[in-house]
VEXMARSE-607094 format. One record per residue: x, y, z of N, C-alpha, C, O in turn; residue in three letters. Coordinates in steps of 0.05 Angstrom, whole numbers, plus 5000, padded with zeros to 4 digits. Layout:
! VEXMARSE-607094
XYZXYZXYZXYZala
...
END
This chain:
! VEXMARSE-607094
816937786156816937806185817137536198815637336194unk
819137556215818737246232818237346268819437526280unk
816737206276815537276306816236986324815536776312unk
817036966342817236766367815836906386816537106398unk
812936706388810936666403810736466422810536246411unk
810736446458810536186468811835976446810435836431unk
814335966445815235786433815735706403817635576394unk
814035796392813435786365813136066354811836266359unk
815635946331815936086300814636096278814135936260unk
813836406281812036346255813536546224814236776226unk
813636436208814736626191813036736170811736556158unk
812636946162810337086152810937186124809337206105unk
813337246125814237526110815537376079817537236085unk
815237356059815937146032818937276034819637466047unk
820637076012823737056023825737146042827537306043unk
824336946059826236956093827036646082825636496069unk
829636596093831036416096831636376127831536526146unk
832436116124832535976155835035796154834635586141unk
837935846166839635656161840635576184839835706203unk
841935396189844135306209845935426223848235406213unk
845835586251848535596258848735476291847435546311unk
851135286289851535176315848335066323846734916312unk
848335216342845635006360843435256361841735306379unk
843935386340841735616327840235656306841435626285unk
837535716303836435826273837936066272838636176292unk
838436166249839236456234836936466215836336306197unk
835736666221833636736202834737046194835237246208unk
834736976160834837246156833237376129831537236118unk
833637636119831537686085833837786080835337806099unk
834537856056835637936035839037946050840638136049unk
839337746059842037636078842237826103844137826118unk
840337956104841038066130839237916159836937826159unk
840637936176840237726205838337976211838538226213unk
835937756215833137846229832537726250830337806258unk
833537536266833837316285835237166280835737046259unk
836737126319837636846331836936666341837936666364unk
835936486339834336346352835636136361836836016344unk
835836026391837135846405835635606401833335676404unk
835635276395834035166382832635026401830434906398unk
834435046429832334986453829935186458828335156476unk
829935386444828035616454825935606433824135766430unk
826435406418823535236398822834966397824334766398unk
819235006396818434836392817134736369816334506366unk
816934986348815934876324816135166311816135396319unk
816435026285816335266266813135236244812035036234unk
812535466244810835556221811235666192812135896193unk
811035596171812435716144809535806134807735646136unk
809135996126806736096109807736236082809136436080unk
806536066059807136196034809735976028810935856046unk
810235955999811635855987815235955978817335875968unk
814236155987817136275983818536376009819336616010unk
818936216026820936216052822635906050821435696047unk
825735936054826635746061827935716075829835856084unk
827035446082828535256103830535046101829534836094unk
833335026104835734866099835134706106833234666122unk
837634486089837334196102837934136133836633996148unk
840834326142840434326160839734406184839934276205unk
838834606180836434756193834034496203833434456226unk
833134346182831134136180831733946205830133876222unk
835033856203836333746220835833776247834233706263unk
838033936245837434056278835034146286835234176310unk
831934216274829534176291829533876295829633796318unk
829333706276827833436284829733326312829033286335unk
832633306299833733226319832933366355833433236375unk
831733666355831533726379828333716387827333876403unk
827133526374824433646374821933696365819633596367unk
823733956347822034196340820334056317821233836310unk
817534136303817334036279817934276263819034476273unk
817234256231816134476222813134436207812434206200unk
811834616205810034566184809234836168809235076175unk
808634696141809034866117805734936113804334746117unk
804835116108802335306092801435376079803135516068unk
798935416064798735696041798535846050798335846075unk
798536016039798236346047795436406061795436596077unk
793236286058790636286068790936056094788636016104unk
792335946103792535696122792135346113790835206129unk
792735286100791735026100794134906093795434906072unk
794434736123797734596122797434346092795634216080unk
800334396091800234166068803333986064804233896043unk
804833966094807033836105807133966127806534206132unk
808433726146809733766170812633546169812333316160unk
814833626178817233526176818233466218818533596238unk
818233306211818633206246820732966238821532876217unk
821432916275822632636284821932456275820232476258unk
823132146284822231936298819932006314820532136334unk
817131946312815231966325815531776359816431546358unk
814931876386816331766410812431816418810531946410unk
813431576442810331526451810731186454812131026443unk
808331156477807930856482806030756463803930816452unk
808330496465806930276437804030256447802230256430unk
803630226479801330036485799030286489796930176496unk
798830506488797530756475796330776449794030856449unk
797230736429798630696406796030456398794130466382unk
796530296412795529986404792130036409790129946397unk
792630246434789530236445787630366434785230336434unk
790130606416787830786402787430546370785230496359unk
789130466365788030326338786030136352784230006341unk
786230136365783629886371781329926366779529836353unk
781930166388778230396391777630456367775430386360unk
779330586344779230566317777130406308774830476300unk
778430116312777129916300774229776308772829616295unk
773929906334771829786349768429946341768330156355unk
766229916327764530166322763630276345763430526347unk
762730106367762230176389763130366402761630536413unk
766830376404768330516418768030776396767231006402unk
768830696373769131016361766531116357766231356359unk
765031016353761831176352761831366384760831596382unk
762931266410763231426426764331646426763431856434unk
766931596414768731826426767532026401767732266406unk
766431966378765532146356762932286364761732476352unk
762032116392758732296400761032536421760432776420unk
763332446436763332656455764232826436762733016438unk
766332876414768033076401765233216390764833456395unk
763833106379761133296364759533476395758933706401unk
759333266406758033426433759733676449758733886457unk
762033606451763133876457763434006433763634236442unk
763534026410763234266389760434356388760034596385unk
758334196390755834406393754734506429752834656432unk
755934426447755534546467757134726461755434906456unk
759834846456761235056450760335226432760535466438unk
759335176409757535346397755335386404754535606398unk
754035256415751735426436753135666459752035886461unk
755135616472757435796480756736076462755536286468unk
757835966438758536186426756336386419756436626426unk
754436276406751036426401750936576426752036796426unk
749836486447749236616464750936826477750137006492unk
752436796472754937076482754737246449755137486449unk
754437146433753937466408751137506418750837736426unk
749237376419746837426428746037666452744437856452unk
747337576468748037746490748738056485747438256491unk
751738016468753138226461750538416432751538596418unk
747938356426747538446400747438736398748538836417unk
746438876383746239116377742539176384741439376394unk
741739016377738338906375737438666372738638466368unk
734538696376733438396373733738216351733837976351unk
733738386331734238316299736138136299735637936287unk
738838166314740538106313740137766325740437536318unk
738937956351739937666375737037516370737837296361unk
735237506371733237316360734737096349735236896362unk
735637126325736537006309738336756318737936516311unk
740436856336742736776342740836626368741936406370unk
739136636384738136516394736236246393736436026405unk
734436326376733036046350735935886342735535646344unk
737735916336739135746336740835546345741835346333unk
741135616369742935586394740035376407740535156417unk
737935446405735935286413735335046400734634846414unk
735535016369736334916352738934646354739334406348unk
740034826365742334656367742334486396743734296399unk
740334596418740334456442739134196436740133996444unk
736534206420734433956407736833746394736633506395unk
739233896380740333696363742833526391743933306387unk
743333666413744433546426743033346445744533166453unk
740633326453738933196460739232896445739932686456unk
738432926414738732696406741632556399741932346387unk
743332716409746732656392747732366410749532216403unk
745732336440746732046453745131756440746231536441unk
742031826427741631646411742931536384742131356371unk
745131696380745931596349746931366357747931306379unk
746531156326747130906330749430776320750330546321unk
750531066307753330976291754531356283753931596285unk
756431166274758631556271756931646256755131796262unk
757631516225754931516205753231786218753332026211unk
751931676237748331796237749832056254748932276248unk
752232036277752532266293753532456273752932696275unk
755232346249756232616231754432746223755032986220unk
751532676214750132786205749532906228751433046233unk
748032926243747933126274749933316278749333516290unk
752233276271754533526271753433716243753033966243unk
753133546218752933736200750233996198750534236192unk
747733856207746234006223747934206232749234386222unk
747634086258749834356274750634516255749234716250unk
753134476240754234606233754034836207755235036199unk
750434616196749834926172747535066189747135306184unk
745934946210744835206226746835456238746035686238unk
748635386246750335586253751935786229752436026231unk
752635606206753735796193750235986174750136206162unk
749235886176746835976168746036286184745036476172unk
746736286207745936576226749036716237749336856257unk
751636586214754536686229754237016218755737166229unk
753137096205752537406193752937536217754737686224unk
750337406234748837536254750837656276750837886285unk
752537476281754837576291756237786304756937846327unk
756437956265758138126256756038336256753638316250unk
757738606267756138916272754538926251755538866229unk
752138976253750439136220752039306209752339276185unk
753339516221755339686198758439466182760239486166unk
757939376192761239206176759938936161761538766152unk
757538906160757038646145757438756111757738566095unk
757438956102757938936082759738866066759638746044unk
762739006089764438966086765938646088767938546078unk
763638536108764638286108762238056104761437876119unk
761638106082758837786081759937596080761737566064unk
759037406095758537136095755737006086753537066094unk
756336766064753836606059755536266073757536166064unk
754436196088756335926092757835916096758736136103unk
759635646098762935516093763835516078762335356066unk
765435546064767335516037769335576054769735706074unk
771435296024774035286034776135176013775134986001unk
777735206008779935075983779835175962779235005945unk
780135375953780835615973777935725992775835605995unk
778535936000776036086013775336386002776836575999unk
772536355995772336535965770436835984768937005974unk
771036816004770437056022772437126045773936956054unk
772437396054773537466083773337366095775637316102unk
771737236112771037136132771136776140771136616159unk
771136786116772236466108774936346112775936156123unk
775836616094778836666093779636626121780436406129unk
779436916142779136816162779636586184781436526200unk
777736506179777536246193778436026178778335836195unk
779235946160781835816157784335896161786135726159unk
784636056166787636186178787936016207789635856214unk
785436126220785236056250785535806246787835706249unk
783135616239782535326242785635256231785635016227unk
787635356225790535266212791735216240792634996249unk
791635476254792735496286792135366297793635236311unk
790435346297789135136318789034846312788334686329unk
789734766286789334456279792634416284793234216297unk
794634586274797134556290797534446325798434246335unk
796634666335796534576364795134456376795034486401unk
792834216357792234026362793633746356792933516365unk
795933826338797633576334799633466352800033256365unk
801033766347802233906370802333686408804133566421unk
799933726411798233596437797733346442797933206462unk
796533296408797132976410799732756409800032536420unk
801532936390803732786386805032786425805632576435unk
805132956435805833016455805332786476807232706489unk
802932696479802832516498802532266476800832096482unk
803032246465804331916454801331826434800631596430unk
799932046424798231916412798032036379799132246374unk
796531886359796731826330796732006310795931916289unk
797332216310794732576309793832326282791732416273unk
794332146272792432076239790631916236789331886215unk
790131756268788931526268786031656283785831716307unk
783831696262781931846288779631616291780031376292unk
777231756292773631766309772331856284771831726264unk
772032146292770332296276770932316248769432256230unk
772832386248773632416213775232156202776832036217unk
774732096182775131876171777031826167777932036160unk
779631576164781631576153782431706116781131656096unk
784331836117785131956101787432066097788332266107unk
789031796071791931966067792732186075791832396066unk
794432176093795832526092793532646115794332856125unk
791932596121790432826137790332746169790032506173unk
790532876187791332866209788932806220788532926241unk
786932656211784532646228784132636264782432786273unk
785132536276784932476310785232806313783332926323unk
787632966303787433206307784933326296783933496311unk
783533276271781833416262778633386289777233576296unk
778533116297776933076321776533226337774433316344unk
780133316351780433426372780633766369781133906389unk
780333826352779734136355776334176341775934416336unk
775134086338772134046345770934266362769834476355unk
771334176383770834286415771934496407770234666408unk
774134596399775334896399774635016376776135226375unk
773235006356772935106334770535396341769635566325unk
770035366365767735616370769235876379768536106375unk
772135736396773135896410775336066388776336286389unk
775535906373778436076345775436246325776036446311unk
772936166325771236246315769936536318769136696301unk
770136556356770736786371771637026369770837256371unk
774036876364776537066356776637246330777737466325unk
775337086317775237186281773137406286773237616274unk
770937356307768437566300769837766320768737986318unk
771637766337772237966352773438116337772238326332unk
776338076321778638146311775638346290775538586296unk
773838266272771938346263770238626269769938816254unk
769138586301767738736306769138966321767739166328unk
772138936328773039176344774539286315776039476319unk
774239196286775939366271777839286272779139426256unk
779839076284782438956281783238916251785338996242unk
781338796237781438806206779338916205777438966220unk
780238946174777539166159778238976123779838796119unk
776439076104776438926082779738996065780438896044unk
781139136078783839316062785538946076787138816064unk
784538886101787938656094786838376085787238196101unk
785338326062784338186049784538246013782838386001unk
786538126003786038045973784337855963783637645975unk
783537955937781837845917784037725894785837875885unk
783837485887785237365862783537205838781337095840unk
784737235821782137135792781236935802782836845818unk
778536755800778436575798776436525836775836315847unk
775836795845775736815868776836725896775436725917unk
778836665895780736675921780536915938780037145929unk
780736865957781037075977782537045997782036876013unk
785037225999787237136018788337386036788537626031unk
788837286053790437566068792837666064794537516055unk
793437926070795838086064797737976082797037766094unk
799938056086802138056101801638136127802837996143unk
800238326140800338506157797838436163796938606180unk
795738236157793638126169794437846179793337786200unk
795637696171796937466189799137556213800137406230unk
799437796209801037866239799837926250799837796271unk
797838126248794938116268793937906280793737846304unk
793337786259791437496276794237326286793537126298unk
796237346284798237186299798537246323798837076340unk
798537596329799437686354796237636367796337566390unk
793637646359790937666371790437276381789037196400unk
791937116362790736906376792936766387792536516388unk
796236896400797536866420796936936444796936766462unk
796237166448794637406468792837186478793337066499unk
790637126462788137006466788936716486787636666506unk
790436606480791936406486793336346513793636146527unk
794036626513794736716549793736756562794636786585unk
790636796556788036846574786936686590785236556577unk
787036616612786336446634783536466636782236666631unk
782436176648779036166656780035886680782035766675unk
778735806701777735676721778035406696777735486673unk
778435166700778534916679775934836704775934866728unk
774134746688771934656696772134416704770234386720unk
773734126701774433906714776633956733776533786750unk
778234096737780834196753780434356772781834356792unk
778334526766777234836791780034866788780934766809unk
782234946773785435156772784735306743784035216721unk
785335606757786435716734788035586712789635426723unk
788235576683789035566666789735746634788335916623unk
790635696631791335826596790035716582789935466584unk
788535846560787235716535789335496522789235256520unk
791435686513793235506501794435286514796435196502unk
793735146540794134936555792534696545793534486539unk
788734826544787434656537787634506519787434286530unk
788034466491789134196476790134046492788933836498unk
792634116504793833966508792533656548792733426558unk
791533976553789533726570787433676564786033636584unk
786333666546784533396530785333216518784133016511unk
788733326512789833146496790232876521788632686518unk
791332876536791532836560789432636570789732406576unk
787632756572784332626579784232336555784232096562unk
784232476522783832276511785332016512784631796505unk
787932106525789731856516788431626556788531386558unk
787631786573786931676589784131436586783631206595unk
783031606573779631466562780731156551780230926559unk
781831226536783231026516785130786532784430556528unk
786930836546788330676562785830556585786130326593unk
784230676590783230616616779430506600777530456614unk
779430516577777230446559774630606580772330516582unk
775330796590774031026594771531206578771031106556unk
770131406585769831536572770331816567770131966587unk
770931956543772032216543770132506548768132556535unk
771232656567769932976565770233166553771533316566unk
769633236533770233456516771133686533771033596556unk
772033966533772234146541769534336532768534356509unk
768834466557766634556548766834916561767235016583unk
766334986541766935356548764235406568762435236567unk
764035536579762235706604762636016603761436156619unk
END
């Protein structure tokens, strides 16, 4: 299956090919044309799974117009992106390697990215909390969220990234510690969670949310490359061959809201344990017809407008990256400080 969503191509379905014609993708399976795609009417392609291809010149004509692609496992975890000439100002560019280099500056911008991911997960608690079935439930999800207010309290004394990562990681095993809580009492069976795991992800829900955090670490590059800044040069996450860190920073702050999504898609029955495989060795990956789900649920999601809380204007979710992206490169030029986006 291939779907054009706001712009972006995602291809789902194992041997689809993608070739060249004129100033078009031709995507087709077993040679038959499944789409035309005009190449101005893309901005990026998605490949999931190993067995879809993409021509050389196919390859062409995105970079030349643009578009990127980026390649997947079947569970989400990019592992290439094929683009341009990277475009953007040098003196942007210069400012973020600086802040880079400076501990001062990046110990900052690594307190705001952690601070808007646990204000957002406090977000999040309190709205399952809200939503519970019982106290059983929401107690829980509440002690934690409380939990997590104490750890934001101290997140402006940290004296180095060092000490703020550890303040995120807090955060981040109290929360996965009560993410059960979440999920309806009748479907936890079907879907337990103990923790995070990842590479592969040896549960549903894991699974899950690496699919999402895939989406979403895309259209955080996406955002950055966009206004002229490094997606590799970050803050929070450390330099590392190949890994897009500045992007990994900047979806931080959004990791509650793709997190959302997973327990919704969850609790209304969107999936159930049938579009989830088991493989030796414990992998756990989704079917075919569960990445179209969560493709069409976190486009949808995407189109959903809220008030932008520095702007007072309606906006699109799927806007936001891109104006923080925005914000950050301002902080930075203007040796500013940055606002996370913060859900309400």
């Amino acid at each position: 299956m291939s779907q054009l969503l706001q712009n972006t191509l995602y291809l789902l379905t194992p041997k689809l090919s993608v070739t060249r014609d004129g100033l078009a993708l031709r995507i087709e399976q077993d040679r038959q044309l499944k789409l035309s795609l005009p190449i101005h009417n893309c901005d990026s392609i998605l490949v999931f799974g190993p067995d879809i291809y993409v021509s050389p010149a196919a390859m062409r004509l995105c970079w030349e117009n643009g578009a990127s692609i980026c390649y997947f496992t079947e569970w989400g975890r990019l592992e290439a992106r094929v683009e341009g000439v990277p475009q953007g100002s040098v003196y942007l560019r210069r400012a973020q390697h600086a802040t880079a280099s400076d501990p001062d500056g990046s110990t900052a911008l690594a307190r705001a990215f952690i601070a808007g991911k646990i204000h957002n997960t406090r977000w999040l608690l309190n709205r399952s909390a809200r939503d519970a079935a019982g106290e059983n439930d929401a107690m829980p999800l509440r002690r934690a969220s409380e939990a997590l207010a104490h750890l934001l309290r101290q997140l402006p004394a940290a004296p180095d990234t060092d000490t703020a990562r550890g303040i995120e990681g807090q955060a981040a095993a109290l929360h996965f510690d009560v993410f059960k809580n979440h999920i309806r009492p009748q479907l936890r069976d079907s879907f337990p969670v103990d923790g995070r795991n990842r590479r592969p992800p040896r549960d549903a829900v894991n699974c899950l949310l690496s699919f999402l955090y895939a989406l979403l670490r895309h259209d955080c590059v996406s955002a950055l490359a966009g206004v002229g800044l490094d997606p590799f040069a970050g803050y929070l996450h450390a330099d590392r061959s190949g890994r897009e860190s500045l992007a990994l920073d900047l979806m931080e702050e959004f990791r509650p809201w793709a997190e959302r999504l997973a327990i919704t898609l969850i609790n209304r029955a969107e999936l159930t344990a049938k579009d989830f495989s088991h493989r030796e060795g414990g992998a756990v990956e989704l079917t075919d017809n569960a990445r179209k789900t969560i493709v069409a649920a976190y486009q949808a999601r995407k189109r959903e407008e809220s008030v932008h809380p520095l702007y007072k204007e309606k906006v699109r979710n799927g806007q936001l990256p891109h104006i923080q992206a925005r914000l950050l490169a301002r902080a930075l030029r203007e040796n500013a400080d940055y606002v996370p986006h913060l859900f309400v």
